[in-house]
C-alpha positions in Angstrom: 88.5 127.6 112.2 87.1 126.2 108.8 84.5 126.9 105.9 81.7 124.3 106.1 80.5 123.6 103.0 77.5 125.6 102.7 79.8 128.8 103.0 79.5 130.1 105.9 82.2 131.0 108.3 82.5 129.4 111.8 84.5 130.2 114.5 87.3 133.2 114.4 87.1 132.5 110.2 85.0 136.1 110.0 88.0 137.6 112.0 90.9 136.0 110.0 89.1 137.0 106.5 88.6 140.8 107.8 92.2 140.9 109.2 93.8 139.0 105.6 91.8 140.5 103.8 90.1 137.7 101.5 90.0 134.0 103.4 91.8 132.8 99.6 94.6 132.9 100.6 94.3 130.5 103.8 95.7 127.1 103.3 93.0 124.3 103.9 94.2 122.1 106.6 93.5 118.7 104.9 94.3 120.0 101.5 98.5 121.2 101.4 98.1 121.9 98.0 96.3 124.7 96.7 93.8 124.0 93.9 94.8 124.7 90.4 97.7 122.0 91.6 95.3 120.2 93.3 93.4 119.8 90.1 96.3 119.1 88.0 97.5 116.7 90.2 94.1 114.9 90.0 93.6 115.3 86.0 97.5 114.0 85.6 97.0 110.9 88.2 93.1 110.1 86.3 94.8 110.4 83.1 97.6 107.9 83.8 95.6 105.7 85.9 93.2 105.3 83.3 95.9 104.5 80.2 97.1 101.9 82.9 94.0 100.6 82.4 93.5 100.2 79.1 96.8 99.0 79.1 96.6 96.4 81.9 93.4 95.6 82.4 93.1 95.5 86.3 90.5 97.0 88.2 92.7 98.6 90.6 94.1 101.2 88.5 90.2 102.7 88.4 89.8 102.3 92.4 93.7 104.2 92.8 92.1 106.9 90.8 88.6 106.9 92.1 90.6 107.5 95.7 93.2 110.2 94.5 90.1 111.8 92.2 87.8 111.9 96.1 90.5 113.9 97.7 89.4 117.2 95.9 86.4 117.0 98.2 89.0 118.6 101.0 89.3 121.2 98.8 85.5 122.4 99.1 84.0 120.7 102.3 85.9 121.0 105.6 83.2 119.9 107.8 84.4 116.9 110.3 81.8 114.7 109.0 82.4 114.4 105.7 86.4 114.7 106.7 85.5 111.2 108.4 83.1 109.7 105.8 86.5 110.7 103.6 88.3 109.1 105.6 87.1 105.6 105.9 86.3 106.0 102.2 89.9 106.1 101.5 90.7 103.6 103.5 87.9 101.2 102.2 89.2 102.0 98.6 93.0 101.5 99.4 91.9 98.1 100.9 90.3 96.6 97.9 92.9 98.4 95.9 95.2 96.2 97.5 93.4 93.3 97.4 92.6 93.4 93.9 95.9 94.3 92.7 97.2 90.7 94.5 94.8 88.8 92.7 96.1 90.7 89.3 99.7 89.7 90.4 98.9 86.3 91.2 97.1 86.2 87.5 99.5 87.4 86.0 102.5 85.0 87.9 100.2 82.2 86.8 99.5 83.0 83.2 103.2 83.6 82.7 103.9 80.6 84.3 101.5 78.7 82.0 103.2 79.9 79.1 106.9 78.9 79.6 105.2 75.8 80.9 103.8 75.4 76.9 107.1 77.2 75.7 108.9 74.4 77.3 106.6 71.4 76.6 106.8 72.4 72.7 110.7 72.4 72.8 110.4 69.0 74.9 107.9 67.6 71.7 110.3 68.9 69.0 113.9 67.6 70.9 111.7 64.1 71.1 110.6 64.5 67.2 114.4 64.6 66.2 
């Protein structure tokens, strides 16, 4: 029982909608939350994902928010399909999410690293200067 994406019912959806009274106010099975807060949700996670960003400068803040931004397609197409396709999307995206955000950590470790190495070095020049 779903609504493909062209809009047409399949399986006992007809029934359900005649019996309900408007198919609205089914839940989506991949979706739990309905749409308004599925789209604030979306627009609240974009919004801070992209000021982490800015702020940051790692491209795994954009690939976290291309992946939470994809999962509105639930929402619309429930054919198993593009359900898969979704799926190993997500999965692909999470991956390199991951992956990127290591290499940011260990850039980070290492730049920070590099600097108390100077911080220390210059108070190692100016105890031998005295």
């Amino acid at each position: 029982m779903y609504r493909s994406c062209t809009g047409k019912f399949q399986g006992d959806d007809f029934v359900i909608e005649t019996l309900a009274g408007e198919a609205v106010a089914l839940q989506n099975v991949y979706a739990p939350l309905p749409l308004n807060v599925h789209m604030i949700f979306c627009v609240i996670a974009t919004l801070l994902y992209i000021t982490q960003f800015i702020r940051k400068g790692s491209v795994h803040y954009l690939i976290i928010m291309t992946a939470v931004d994809l999962t509105l397609v639930t929402q619309f197409c429930t054919e198993n399909i593009v359900i898969a396709f979704l799926f190993g999307l997500e999965v692909i995206l999470l991956v390199l999410a991951g992956i990127f955000s290591h290499k940011f950590s260990k850039a980070q470790a290492a730049k920070a690293e590099s600097a108390e190495n100077a911080a220390s070095d210059s108070d190692d020049n100016d105890k031998t200067e005295n």
